[in-house]
MDAnalysis code that builds the backbone (N, CA, C; Angstrom):
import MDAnalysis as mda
import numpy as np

u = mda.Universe.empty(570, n_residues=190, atom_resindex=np.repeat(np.arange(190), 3), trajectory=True)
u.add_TopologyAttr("name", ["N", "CA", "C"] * 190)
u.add_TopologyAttr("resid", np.arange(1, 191))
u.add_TopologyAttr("resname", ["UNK", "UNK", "UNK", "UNK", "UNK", "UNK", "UNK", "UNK", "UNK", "UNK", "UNK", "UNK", "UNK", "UNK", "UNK", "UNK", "UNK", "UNK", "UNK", "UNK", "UNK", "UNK", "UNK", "UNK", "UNK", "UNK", "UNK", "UNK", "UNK", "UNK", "UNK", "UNK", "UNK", "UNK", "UNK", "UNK", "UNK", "UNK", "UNK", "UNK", "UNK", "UNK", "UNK", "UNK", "UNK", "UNK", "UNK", "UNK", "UNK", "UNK", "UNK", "UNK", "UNK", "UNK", "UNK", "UNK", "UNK", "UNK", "UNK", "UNK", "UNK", "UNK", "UNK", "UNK", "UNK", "UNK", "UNK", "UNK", "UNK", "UNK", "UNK", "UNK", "UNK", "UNK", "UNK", "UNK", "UNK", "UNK", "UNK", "UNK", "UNK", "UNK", "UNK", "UNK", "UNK", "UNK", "UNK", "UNK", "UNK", "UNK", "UNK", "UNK", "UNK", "UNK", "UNK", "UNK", "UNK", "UNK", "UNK", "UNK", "UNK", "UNK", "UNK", "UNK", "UNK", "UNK", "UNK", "UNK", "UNK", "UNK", "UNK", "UNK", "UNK", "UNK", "UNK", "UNK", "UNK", "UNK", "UNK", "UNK", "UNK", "UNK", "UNK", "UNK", "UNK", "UNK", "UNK", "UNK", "UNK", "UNK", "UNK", "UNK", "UNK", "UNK", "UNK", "UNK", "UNK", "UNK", "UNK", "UNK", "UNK", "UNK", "UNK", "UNK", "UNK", "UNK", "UNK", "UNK", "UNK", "UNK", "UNK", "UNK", "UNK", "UNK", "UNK", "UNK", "UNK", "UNK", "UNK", "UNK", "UNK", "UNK", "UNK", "UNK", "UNK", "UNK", "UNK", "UNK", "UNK", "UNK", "UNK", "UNK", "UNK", "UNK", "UNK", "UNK", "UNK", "UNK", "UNK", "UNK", "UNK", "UNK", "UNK", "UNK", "UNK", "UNK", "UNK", "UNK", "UNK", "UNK"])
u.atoms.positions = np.array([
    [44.945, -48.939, -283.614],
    [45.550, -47.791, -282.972],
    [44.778, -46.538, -283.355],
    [44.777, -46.026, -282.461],
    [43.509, -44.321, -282.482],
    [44.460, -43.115, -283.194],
    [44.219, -42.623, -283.927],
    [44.587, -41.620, -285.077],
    [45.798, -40.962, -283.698],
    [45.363, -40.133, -282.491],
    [45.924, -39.191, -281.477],
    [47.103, -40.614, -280.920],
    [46.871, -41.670, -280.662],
    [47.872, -42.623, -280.215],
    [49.298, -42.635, -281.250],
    [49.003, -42.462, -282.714],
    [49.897, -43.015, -283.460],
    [50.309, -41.608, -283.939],
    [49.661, -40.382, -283.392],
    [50.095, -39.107, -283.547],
    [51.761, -39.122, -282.330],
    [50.876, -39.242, -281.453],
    [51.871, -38.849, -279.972],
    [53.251, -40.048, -280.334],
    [53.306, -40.903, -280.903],
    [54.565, -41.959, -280.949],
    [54.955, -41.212, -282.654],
    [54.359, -40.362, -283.380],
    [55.525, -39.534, -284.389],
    [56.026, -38.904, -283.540],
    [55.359, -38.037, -283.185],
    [56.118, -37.315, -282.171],
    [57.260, -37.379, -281.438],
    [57.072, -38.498, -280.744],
    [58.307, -38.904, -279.675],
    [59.400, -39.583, -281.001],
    [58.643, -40.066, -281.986],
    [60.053, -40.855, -282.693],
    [60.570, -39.675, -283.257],
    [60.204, -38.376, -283.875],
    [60.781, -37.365, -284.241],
    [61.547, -36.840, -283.268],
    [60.981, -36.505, -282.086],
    [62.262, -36.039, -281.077],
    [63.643, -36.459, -280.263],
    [63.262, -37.938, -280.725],
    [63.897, -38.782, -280.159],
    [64.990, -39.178, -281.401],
    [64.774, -38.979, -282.342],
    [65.213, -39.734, -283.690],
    [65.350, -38.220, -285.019],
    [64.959, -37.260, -284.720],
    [64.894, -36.220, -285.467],
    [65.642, -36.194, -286.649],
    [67.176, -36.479, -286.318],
    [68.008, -36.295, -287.549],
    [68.061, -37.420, -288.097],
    [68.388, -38.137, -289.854],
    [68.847, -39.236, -290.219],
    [69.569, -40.011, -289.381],
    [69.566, -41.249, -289.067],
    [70.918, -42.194, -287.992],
    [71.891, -41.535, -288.909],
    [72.451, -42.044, -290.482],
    [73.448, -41.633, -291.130],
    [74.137, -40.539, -290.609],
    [73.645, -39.245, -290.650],
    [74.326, -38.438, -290.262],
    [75.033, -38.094, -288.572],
    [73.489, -38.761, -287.680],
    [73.899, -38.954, -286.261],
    [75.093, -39.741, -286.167],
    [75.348, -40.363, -286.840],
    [76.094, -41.166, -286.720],
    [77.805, -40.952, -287.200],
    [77.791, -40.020, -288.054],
    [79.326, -39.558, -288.795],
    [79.827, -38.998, -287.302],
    [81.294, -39.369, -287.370],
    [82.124, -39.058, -286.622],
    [81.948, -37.098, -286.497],
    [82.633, -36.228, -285.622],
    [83.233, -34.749, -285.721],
    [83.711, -34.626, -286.582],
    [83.516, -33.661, -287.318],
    [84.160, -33.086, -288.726],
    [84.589, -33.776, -289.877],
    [83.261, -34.983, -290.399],
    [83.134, -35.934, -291.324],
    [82.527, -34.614, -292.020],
    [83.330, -34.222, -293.540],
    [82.701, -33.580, -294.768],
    [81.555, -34.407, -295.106],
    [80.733, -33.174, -295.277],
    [79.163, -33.115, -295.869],
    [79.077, -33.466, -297.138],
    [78.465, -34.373, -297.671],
    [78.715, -34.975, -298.583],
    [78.513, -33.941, -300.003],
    [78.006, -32.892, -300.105],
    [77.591, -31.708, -300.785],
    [77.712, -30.317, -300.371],
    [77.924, -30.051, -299.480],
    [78.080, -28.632, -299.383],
    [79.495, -28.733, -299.383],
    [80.322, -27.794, -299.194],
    [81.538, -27.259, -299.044],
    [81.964, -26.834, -298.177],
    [82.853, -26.934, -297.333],
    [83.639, -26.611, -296.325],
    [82.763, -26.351, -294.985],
    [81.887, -27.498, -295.055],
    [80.412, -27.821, -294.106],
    [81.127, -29.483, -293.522],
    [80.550, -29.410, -292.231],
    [80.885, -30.921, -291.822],
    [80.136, -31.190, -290.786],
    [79.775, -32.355, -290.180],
    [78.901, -33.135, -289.085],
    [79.522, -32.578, -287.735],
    [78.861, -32.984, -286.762],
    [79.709, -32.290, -285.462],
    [79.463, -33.595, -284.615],
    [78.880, -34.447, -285.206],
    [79.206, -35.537, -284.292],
    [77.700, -35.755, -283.565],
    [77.147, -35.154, -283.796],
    [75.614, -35.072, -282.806],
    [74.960, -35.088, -284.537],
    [75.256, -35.361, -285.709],
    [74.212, -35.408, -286.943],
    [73.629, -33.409, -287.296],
    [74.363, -32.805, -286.504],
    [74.272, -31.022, -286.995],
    [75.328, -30.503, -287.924],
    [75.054, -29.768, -289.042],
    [75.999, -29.699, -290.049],
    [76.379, -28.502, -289.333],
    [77.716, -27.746, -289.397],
    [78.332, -26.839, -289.064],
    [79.271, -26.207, -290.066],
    [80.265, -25.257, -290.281],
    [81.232, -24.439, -290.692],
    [82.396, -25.600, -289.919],
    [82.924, -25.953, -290.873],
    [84.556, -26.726, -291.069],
    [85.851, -25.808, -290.542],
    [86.441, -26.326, -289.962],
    [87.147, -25.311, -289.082],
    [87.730, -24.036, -289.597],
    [87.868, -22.552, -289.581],
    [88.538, -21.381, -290.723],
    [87.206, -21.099, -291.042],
    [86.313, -21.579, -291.033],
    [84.971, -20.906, -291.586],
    [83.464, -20.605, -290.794],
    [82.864, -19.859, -291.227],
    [81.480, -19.600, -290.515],
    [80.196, -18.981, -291.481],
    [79.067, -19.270, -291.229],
    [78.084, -19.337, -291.733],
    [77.898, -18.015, -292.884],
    [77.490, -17.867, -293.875],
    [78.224, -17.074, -294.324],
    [76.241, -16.055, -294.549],
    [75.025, -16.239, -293.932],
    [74.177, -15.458, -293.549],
    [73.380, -16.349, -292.659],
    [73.703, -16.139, -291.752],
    [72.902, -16.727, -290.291],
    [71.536, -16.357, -290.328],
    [71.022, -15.295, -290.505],
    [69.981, -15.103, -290.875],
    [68.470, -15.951, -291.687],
    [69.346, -16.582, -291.913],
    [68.530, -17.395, -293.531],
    [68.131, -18.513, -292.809],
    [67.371, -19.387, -292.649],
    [67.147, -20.375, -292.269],
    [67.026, -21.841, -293.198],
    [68.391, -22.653, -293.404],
    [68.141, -23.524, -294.467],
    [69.873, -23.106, -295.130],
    [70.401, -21.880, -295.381],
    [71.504, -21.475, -295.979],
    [72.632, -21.961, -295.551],
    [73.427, -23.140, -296.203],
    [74.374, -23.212, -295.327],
    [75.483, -23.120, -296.045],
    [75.410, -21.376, -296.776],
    [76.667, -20.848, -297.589],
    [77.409, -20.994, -296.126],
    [78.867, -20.860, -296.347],
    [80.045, -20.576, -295.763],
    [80.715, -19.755, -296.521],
    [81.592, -18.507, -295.476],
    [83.040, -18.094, -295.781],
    [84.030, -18.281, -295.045],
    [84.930, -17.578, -294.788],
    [86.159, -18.081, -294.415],
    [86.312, -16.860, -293.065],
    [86.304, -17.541, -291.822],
    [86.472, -16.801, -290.705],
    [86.966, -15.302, -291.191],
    [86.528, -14.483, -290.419],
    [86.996, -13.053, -290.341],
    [87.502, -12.353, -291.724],
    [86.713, -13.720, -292.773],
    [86.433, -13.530, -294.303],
    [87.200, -12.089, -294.766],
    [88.811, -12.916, -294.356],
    [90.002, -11.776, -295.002],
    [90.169, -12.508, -296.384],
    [90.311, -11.851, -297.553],
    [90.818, -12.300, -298.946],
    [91.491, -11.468, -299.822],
    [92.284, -12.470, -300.534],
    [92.753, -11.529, -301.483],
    [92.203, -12.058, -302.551],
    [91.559, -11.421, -303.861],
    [90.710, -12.502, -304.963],
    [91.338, -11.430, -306.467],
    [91.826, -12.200, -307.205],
    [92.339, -11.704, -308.594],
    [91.218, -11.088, -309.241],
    [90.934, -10.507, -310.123],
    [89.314, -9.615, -310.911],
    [90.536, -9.481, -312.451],
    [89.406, -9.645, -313.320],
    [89.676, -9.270, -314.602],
    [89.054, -8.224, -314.936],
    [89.129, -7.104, -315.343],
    [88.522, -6.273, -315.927],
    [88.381, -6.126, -317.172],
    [86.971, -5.561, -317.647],
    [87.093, -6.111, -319.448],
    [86.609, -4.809, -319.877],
    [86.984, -3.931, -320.331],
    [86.425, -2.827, -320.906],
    [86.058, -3.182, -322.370],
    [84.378, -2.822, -322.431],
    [83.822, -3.124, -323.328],
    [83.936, -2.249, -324.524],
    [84.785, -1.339, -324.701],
    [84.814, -0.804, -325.889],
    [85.924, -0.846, -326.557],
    [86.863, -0.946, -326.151],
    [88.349, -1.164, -326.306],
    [89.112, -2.972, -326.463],
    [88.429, -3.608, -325.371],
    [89.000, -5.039, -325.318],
    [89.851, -5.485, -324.632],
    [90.802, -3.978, -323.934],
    [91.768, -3.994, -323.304],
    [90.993, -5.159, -321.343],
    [92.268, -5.574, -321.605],
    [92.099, -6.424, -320.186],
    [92.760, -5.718, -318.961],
    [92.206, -5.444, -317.559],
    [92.664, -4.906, -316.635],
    [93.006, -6.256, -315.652],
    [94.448, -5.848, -315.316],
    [94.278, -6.817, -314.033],
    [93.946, -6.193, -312.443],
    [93.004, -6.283, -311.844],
    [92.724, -6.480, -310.327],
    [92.822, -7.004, -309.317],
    [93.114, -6.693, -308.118],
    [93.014, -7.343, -306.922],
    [91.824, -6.606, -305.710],
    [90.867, -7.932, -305.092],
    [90.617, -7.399, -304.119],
    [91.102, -7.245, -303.062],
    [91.471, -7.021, -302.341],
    [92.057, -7.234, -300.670],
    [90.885, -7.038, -299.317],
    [90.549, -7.652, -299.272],
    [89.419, -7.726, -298.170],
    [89.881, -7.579, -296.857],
    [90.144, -6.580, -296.194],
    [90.636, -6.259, -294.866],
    [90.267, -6.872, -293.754],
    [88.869, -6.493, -293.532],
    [87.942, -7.214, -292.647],
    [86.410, -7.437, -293.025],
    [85.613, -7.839, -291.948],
    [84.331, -8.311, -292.901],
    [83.614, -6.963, -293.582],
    [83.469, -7.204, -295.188],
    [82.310, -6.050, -295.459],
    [83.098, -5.051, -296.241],
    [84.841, -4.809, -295.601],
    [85.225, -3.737, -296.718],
    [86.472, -4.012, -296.454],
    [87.515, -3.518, -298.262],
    [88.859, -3.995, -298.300],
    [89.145, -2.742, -299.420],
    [89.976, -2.880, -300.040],
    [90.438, -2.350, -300.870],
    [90.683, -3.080, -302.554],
    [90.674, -2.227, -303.136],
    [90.478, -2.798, -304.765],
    [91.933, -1.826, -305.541],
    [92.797, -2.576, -305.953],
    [93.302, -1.734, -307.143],
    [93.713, -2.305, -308.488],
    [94.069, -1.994, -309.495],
    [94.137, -1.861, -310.924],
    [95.150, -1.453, -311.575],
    [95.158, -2.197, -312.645],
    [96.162, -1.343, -313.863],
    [96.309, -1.686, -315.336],
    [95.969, -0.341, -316.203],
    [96.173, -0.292, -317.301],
    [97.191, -0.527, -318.049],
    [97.866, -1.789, -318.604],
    [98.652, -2.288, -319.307],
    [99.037, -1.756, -320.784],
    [97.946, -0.704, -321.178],
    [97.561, 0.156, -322.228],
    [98.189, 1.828, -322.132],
    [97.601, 1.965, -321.254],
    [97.850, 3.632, -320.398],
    [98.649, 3.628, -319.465],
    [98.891, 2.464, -319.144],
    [99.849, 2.827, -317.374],
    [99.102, 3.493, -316.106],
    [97.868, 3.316, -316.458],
    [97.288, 4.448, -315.406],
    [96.693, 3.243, -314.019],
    [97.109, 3.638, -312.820],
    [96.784, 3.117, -312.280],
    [95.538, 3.543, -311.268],
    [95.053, 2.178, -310.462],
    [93.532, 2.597, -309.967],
    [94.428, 1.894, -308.615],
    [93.521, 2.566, -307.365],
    [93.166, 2.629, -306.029],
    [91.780, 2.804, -305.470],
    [91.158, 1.861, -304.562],
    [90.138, 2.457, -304.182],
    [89.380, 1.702, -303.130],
    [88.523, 1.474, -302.577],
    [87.646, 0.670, -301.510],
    [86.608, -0.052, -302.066],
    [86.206, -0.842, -301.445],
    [85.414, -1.448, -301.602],
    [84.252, -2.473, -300.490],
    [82.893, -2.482, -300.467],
    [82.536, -2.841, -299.327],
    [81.430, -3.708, -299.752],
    [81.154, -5.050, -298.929],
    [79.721, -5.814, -299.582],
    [79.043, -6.130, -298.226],
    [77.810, -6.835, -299.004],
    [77.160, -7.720, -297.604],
    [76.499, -8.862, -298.469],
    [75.667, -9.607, -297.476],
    [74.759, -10.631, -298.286],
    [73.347, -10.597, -298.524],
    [73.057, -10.552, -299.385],
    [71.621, -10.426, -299.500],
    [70.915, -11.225, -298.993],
    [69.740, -10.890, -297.878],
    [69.090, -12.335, -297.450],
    [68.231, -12.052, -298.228],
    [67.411, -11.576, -298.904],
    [66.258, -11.614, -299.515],
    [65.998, -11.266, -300.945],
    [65.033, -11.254, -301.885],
    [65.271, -10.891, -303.092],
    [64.609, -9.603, -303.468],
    [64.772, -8.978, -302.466],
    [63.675, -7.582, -302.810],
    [65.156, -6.928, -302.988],
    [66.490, -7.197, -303.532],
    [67.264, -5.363, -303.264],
    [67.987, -4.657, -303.101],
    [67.945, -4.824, -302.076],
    [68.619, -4.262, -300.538],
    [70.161, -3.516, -300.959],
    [70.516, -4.120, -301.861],
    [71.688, -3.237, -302.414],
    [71.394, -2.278, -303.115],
    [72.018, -0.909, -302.913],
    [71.721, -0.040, -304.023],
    [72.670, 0.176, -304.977],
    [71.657, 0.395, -306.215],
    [72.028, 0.266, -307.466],
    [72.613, 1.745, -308.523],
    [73.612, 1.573, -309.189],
    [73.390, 3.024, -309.601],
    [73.058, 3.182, -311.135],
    [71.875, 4.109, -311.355],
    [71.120, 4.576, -312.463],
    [71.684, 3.784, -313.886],
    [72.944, 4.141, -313.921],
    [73.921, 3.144, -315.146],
    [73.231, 1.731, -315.158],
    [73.139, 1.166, -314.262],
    [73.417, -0.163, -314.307],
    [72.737, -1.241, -315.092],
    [71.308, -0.273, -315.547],
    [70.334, -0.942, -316.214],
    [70.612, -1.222, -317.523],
    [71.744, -0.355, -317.935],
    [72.093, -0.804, -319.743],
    [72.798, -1.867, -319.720],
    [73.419, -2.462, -318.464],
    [74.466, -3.358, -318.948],
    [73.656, -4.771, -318.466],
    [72.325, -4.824, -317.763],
    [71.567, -6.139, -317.730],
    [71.935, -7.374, -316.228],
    [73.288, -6.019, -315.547],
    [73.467, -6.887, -314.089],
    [72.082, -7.173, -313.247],
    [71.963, -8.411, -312.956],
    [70.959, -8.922, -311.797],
    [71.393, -8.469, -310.341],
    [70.505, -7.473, -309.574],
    [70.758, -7.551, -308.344],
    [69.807, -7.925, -307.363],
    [69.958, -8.822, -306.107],
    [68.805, -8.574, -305.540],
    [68.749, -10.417, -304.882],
    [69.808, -11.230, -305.697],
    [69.421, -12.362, -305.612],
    [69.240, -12.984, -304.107],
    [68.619, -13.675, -303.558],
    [68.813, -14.513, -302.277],
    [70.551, -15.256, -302.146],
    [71.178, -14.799, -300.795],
    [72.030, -15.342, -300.114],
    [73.369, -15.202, -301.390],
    [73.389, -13.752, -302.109],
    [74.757, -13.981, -303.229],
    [75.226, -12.550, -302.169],
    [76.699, -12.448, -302.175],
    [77.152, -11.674, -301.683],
    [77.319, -10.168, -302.683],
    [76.925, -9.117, -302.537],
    [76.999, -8.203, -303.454],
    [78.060, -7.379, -302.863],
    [78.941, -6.361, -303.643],
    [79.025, -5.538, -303.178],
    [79.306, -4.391, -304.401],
    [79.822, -3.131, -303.976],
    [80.682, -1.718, -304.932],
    [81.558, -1.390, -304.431],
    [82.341, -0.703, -305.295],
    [83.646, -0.157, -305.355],
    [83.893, 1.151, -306.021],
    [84.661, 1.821, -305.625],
    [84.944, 3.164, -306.230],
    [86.753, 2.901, -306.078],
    [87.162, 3.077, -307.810],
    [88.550, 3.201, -307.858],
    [88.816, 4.118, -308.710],
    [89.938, 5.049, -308.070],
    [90.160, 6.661, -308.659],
    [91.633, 6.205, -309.680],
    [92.122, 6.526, -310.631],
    [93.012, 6.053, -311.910],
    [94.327, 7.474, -311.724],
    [95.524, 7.152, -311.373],
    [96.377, 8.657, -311.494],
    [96.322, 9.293, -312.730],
    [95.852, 9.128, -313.502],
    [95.487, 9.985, -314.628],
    [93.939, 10.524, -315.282],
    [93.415, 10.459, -314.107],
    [91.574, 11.099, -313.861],
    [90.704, 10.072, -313.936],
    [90.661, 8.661, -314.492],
    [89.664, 8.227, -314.684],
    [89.209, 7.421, -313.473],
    [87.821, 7.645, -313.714],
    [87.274, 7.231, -311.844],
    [86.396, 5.875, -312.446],
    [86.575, 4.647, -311.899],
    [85.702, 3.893, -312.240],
    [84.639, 3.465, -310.561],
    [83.069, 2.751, -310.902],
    [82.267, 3.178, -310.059],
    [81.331, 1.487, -310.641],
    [82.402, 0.959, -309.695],
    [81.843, -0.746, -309.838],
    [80.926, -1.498, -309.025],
    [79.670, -2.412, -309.668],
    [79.218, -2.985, -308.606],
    [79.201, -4.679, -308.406],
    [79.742, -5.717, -307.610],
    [79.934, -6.628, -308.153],
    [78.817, -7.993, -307.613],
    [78.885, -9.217, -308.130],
    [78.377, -10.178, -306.666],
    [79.339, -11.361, -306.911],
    [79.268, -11.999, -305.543],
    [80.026, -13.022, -305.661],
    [79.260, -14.034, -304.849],
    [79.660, -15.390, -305.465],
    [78.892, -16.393, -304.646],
    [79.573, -17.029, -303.685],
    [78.986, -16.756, -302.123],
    [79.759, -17.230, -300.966],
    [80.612, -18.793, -301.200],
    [79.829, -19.644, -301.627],
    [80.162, -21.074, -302.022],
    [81.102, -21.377, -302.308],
    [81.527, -20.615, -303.596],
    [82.763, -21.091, -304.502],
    [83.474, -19.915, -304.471],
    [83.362, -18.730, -304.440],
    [84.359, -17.276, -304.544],
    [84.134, -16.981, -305.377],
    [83.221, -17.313, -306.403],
    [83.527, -16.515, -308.131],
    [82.407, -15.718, -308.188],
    [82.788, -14.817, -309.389],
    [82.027, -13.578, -309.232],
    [82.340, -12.737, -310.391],
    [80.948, -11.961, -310.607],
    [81.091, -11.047, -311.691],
    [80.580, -9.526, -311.420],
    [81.106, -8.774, -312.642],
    [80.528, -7.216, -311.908],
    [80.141, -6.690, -313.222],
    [80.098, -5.805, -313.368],
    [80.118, -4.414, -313.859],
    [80.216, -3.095, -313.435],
    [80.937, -2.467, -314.300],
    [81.571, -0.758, -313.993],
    [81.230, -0.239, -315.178],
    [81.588, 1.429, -314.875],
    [81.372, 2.235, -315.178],
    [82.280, 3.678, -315.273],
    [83.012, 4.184, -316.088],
    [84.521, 4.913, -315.592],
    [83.358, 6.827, -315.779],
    [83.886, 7.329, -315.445],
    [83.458, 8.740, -315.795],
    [83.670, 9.298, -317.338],
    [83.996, 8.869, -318.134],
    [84.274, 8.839, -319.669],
    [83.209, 8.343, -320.383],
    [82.245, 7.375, -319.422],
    [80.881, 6.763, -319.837],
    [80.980, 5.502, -320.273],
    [82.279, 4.594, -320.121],
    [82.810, 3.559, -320.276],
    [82.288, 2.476, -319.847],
    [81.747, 1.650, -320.431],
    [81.491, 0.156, -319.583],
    [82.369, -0.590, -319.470],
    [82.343, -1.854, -318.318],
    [83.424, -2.367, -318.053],
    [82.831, -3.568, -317.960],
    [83.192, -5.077, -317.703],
    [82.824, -6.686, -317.214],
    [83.845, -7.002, -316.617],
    [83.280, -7.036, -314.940],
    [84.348, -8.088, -314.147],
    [84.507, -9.679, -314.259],
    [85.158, -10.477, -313.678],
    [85.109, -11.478, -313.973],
    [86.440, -12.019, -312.970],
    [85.623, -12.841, -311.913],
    [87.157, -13.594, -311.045],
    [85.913, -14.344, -310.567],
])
């Protein structure tokens, strides 16, 4: 057989045969044996499991997922690093990209309100901006396909904290760091 003969029959067996049989073969919405809330569509194409969608289309190969119209509510610990005191948090994710964040001091009584907004990083150059603080406390930003975002929450008794966090589309968990106007460091953690 001539090198161009046994070229042209990959060819056709790739187009013809492209995906594993295994997977051609799983029924509609047979779970992916490794990803998460990913499943077959019946034609051997992995897709978003019903409630969910691709969580950066962009990416070619990424097959994070979130959760349709990626409304949440997600618990946050707050750890103020000088004190020890523990804050409890909630995010509330309204719609895609921005929700609301609030807080409270179990110590002071002082409570926090405030917004909060992310996106996903497709690339590792960045793209989030960072603020000047952030370099003492050793947060990584910048990573490929982690969801980043910040927050600004104002305290009824003056203190403003000025958080930036990431979370991994995959599983929901996630860490941050803040910063209060007192010069305070903080460690998230949900």
């Amino acid at each position: 057989m001539t090198f161009l003969r046994i070229l042209v029959m990959a060819v056709l067996f790739c187009s013809l045969y492209g995906q594993s049989s295994g997977a051609k073969n799983k029924p509609a919405n047979t779970p992916h044996e490794s990803l998460p809330n990913v499943v077959y569509d019946g034609q051997g194409n992995k897709v978003p499991a019903k409630g969910y969608r691709w969580a950066n289309e962009s990416v070619e190969g990424d097959y994070s997922v979130v959760p349709e119209g990626n409304k949440f509510i997600t618990s946050v610990r707050i750890y103020n690093l000088q004190t020890g005191e523990v804050m409890d948090a909630t995010l509330d994710n309204k719609q895609d990209g921005h929700g609301f964040i609030a807080a409270e001091s179990k110590v002071s009584g002082e409570k926090f309100k405030g917004e909060f907004s992310y996106e996903i990083s497709g690339d590792s150059s960045g793209s989030v901006v960072s603020p000047p603080w952030i370099k003492q406390t050793g947060f990584l930003l910048g990573r490929k396909g982690v969801l980043y975002g910040s927050a600004t929450a104002v305290g009824n008794k003056g203190t403003i904290l000025d958080i930036v966090f990431s979370t991994d589309p995959k599983t929901g968990h996630g860490t941050g760091v803040a910063k209060d106007n007192k010069e305070v460091l903080y460690k998230l953690q949900f």
